[in-house]
Backbone as JSON Lines, residues from 0, in Angstrom:
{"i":0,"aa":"X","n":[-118.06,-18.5,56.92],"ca":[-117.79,-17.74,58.1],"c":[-116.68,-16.74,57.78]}
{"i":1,"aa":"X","n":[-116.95,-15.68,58.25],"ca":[-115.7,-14.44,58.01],"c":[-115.06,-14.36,59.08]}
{"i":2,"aa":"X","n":[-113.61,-14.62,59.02],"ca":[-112.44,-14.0,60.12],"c":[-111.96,-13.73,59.55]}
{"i":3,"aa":"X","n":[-111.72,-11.86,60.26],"ca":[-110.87,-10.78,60.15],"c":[-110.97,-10.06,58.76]}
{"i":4,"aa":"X","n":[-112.23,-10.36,58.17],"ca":[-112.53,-9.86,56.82],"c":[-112.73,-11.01,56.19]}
{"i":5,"aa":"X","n":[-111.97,-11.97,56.2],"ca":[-112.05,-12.99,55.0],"c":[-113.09,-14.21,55.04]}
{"i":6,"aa":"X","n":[-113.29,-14.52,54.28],"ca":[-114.16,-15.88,54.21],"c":[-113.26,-16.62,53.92]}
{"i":7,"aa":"X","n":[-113.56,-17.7,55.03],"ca":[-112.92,-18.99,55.01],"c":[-114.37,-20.09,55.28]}
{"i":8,"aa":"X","n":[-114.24,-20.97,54.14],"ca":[-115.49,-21.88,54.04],"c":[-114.88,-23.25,53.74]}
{"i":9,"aa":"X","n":[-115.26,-24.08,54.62],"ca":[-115.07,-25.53,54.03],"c":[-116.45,-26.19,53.94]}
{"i":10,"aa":"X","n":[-116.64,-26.92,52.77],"ca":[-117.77,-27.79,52.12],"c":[-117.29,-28.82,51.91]}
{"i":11,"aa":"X","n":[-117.63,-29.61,52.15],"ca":[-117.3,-31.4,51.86],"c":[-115.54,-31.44,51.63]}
{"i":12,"aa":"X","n":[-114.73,-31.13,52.34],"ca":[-113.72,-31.35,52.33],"c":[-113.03,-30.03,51.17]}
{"i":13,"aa":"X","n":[-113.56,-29.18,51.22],"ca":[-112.82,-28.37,50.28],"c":[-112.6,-26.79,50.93]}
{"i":14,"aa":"X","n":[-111.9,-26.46,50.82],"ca":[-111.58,-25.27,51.94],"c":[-111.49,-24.13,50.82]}
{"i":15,"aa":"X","n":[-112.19,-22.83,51.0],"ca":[-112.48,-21.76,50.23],"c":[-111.78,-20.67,50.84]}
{"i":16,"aa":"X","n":[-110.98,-19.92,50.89],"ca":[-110.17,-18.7,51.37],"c":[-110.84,-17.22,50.35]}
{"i":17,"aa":"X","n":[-111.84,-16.71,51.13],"ca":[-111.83,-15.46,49.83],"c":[-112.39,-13.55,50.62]}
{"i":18,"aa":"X","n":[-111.78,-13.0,49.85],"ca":[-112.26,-11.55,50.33],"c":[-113.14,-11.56,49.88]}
{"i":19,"aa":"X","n":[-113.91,-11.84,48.53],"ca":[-115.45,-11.74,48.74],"c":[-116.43,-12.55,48.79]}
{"i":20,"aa":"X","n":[-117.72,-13.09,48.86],"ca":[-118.36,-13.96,48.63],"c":[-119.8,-13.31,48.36]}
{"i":21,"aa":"X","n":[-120.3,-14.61,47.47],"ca":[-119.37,-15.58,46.78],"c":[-118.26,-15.41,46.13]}
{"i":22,"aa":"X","n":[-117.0,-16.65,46.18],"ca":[-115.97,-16.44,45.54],"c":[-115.84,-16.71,44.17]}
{"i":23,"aa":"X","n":[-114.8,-16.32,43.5],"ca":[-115.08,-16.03,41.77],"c":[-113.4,-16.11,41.35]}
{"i":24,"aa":"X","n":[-113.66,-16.97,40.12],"ca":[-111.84,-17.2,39.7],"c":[-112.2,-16.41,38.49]}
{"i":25,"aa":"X","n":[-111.97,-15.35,38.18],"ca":[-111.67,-14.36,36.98],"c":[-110.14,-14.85,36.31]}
{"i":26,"aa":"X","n":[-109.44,-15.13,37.2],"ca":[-107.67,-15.31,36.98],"c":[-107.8,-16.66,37.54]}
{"i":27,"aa":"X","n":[-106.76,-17.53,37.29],"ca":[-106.54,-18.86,38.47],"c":[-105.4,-19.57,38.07]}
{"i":28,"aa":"X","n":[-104.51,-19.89,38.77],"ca":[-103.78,-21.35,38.34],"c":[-103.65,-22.58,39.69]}
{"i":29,"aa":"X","n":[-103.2,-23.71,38.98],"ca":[-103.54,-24.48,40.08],"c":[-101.87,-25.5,40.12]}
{"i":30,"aa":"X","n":[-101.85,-25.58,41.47],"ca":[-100.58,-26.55,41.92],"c":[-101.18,-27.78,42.52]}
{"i":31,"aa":"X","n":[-100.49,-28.61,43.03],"ca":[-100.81,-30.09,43.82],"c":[-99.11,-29.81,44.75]}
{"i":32,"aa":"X","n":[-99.68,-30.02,45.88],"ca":[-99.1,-29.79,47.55],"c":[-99.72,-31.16,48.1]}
{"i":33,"aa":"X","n":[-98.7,-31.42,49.0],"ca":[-98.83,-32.65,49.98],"c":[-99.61,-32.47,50.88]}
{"i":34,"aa":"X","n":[-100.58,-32.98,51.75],"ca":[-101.63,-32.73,52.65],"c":[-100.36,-32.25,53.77]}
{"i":35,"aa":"X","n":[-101.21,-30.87,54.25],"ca":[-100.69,-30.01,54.98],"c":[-102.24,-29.32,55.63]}
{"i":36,"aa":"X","n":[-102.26,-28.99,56.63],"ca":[-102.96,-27.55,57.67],"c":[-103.76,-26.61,55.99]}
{"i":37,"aa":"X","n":[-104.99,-27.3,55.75],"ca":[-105.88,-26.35,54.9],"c":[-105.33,-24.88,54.92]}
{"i":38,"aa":"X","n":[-105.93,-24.37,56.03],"ca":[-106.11,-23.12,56.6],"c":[-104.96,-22.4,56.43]}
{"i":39,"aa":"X","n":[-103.96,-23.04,56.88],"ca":[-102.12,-22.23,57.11],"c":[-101.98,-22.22,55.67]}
{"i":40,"aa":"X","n":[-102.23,-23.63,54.92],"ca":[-101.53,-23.28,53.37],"c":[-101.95,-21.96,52.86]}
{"i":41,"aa":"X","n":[-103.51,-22.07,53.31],"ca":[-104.65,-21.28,52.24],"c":[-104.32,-20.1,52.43]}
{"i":42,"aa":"X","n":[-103.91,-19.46,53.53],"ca":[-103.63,-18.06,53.71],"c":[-101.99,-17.97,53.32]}
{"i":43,"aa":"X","n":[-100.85,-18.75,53.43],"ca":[-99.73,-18.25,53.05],"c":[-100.08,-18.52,51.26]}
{"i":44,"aa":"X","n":[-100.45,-19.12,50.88],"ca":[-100.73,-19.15,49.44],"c":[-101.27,-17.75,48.87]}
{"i":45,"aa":"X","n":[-102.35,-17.32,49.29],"ca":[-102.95,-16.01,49.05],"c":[-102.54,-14.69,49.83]}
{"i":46,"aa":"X","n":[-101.85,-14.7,50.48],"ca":[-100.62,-13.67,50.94],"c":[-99.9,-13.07,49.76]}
{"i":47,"aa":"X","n":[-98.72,-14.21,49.56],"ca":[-98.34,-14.57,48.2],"c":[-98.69,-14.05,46.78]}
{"i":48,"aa":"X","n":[-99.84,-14.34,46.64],"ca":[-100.48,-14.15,45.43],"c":[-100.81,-12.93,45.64]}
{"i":49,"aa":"X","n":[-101.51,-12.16,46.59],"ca":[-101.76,-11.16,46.62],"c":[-100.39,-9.9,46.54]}
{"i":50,"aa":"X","n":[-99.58,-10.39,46.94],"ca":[-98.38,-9.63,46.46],"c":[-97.74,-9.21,45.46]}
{"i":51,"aa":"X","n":[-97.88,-10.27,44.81],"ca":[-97.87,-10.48,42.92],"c":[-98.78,-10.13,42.34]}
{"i":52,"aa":"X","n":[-100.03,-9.53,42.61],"ca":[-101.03,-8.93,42.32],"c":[-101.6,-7.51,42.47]}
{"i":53,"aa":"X","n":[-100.93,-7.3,43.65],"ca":[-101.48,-6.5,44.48],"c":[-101.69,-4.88,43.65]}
{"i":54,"aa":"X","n":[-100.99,-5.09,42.61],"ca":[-101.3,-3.41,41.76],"c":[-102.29,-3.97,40.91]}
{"i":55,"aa":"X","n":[-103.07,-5.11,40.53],"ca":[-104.27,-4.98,39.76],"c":[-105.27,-4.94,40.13]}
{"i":56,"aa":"X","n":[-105.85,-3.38,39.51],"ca":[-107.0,-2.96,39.76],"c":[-108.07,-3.51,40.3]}
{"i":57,"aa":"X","n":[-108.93,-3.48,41.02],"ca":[-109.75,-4.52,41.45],"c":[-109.99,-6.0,41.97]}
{"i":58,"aa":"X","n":[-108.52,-6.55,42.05],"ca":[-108.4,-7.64,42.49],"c":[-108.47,-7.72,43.87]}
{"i":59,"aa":"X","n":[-109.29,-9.49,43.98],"ca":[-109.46,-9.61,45.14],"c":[-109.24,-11.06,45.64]}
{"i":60,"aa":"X","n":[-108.2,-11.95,46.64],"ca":[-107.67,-12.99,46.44],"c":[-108.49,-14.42,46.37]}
{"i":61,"aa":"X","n":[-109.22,-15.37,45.84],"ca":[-109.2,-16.49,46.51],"c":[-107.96,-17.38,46.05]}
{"i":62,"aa":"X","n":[-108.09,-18.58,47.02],"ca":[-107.64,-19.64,47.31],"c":[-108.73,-21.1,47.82]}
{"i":63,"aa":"X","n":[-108.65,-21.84,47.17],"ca":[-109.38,-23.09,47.12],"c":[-108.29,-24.4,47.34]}
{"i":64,"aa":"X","n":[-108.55,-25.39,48.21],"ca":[-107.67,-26.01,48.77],"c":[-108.49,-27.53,48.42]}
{"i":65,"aa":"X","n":[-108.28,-28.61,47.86],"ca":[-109.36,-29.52,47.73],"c":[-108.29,-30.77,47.76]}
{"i":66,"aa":"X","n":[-109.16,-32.07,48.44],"ca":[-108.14,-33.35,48.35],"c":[-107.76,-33.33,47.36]}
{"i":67,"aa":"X","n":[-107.04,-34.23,46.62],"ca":[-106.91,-34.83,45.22],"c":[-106.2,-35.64,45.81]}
{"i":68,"aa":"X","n":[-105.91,-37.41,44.99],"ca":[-105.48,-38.54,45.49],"c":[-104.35,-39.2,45.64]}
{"i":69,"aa":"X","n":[-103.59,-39.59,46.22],"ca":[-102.05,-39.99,46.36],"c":[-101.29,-39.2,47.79]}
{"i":70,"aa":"X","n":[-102.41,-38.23,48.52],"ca":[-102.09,-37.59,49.93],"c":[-102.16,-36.5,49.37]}
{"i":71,"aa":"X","n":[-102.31,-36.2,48.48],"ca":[-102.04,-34.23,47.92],"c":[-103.37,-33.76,48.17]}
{"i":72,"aa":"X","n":[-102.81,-32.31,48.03],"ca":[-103.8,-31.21,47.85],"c":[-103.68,-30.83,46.56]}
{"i":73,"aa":"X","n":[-104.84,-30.43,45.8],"ca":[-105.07,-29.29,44.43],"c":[-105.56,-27.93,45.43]}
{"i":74,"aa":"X","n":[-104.23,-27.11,44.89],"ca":[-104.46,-25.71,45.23],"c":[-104.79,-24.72,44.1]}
{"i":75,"aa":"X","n":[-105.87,-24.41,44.3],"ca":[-106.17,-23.41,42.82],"c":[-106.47,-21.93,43.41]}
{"i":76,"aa":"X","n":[-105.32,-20.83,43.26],"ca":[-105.06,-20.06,43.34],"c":[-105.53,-18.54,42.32]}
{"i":77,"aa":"X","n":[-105.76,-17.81,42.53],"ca":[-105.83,-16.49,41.66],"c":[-107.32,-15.79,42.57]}
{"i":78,"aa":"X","n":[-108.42,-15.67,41.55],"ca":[-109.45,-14.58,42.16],"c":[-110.05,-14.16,41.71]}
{"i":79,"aa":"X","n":[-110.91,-12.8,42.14],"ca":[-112.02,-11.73,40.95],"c":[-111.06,-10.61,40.79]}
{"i":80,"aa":"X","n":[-111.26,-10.4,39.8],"ca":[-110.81,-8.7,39.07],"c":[-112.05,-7.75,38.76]}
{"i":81,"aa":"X","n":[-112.24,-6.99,39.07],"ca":[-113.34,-6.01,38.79],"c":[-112.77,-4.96,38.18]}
{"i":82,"aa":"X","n":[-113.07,-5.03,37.17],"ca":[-112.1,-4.22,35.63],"c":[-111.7,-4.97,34.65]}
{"i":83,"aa":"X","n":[-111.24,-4.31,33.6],"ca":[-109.97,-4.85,32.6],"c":[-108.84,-5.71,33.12]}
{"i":84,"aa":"X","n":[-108.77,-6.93,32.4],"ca":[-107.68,-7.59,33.09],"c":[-106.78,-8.39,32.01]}
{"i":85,"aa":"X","n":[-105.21,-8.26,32.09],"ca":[-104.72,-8.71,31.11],"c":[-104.86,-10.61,31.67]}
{"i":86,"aa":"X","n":[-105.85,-11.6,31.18],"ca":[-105.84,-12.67,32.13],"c":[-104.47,-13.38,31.63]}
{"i":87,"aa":"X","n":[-104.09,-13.34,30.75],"ca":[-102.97,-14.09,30.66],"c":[-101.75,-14.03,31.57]}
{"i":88,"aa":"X","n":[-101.3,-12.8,31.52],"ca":[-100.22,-12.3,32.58],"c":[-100.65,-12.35,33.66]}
{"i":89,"aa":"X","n":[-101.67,-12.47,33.97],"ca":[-102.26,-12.33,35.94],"c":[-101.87,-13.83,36.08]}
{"i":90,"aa":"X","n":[-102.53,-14.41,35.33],"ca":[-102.36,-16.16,35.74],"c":[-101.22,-16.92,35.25]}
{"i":91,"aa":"X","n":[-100.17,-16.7,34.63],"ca":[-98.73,-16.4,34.34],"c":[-98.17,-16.11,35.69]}
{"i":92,"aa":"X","n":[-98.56,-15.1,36.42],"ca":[-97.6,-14.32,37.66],"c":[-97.85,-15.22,38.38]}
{"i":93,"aa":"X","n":[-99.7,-15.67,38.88],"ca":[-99.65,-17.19,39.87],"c":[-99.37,-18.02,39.29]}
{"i":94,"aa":"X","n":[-99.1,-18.27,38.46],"ca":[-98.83,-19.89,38.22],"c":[-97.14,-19.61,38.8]}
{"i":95,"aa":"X","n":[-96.34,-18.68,38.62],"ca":[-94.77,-18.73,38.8],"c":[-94.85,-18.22,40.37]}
{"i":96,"aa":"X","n":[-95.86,-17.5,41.12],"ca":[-95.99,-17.59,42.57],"c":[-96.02,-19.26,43.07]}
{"i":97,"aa":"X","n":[-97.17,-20.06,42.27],"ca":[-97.16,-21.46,43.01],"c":[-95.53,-21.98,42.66]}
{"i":98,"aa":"X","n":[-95.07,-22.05,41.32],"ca":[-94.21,-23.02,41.01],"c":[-92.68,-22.67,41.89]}
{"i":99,"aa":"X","n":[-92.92,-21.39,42.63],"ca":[-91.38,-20.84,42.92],"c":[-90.99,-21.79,44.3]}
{"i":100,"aa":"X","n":[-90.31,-22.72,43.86],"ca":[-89.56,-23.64,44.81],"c":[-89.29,-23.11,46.6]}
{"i":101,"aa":"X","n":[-88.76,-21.75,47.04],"ca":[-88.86,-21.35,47.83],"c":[-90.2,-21.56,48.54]}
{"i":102,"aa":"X","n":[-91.26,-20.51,47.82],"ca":[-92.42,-20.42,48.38],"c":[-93.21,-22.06,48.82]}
{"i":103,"aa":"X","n":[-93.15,-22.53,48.27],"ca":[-93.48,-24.12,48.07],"c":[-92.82,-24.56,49.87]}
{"i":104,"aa":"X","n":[-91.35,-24.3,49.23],"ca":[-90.81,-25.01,50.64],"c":[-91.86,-24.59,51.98]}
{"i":105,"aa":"X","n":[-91.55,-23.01,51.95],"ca":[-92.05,-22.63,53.11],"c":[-93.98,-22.22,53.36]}
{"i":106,"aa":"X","n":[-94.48,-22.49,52.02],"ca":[-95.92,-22.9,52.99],"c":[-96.19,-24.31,53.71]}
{"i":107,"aa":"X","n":[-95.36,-25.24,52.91],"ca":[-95.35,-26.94,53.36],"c":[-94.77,-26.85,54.43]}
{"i":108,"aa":"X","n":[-93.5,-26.07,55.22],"ca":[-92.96,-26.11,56.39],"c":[-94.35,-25.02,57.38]}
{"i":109,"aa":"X","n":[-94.69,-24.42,57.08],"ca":[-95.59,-23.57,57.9],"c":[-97.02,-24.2,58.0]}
{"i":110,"aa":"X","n":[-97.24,-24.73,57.43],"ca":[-99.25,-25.61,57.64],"c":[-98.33,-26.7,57.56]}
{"i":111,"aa":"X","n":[-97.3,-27.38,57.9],"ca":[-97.3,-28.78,58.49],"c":[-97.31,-28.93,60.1]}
């Protein structure tokens, strides 16, 4: 289902955040978050990322939100690039978007 442009899809417990569909990880890195509000994480996560991104060419955000066990979430973050893409440095920039302690704090305070 699309709101406000985006696709937001949940399948068997797994929540899909993406500007296009089907969604596509060209780039990706992935964190583990405490069960929190799918939806709230999924969009302040890819806000985020899209900011740290936002000058590469052709990029376009997903976010994938899935249980994993002990109460967490696996958040796997990044997207499609349509072009040349340095993948190392794209998924370098999210991986230090998920790991930045701030950001962390405040998607867990905002989807709780």
């Amino acid at each position: 289902m699309a709101r406000d442009r985006w696709h937001i899809v949940e399948e068997a417990g797994v929540l899909t955040v993406a500007r296009r569909w089907p969604a596509r990880f060209d780039v990706a890195a992935r964190t583990v978050l405490p069960v929190v509000n799918k939806v709230r994480l999924a969009r302040q996560v890819r806000q985020d990322v899209w900011r740290a991104l936002r000058r590469l060419k052709g990029f376009a955000p997903v976010v994938r939100v899935a249980p994993e066990g002990g109460g967490m979430l696996a958040v796997t973050a990044g997207g499609q690039v349509d072009g040349p893409v340095a993948r190392a440095q794209a998924e370098a920039k999210i991986a230090r978007v998920l790991a930045d302690a701030g950001n962390r704090q405040r998607w867990i305070r905002w989807a709780s």
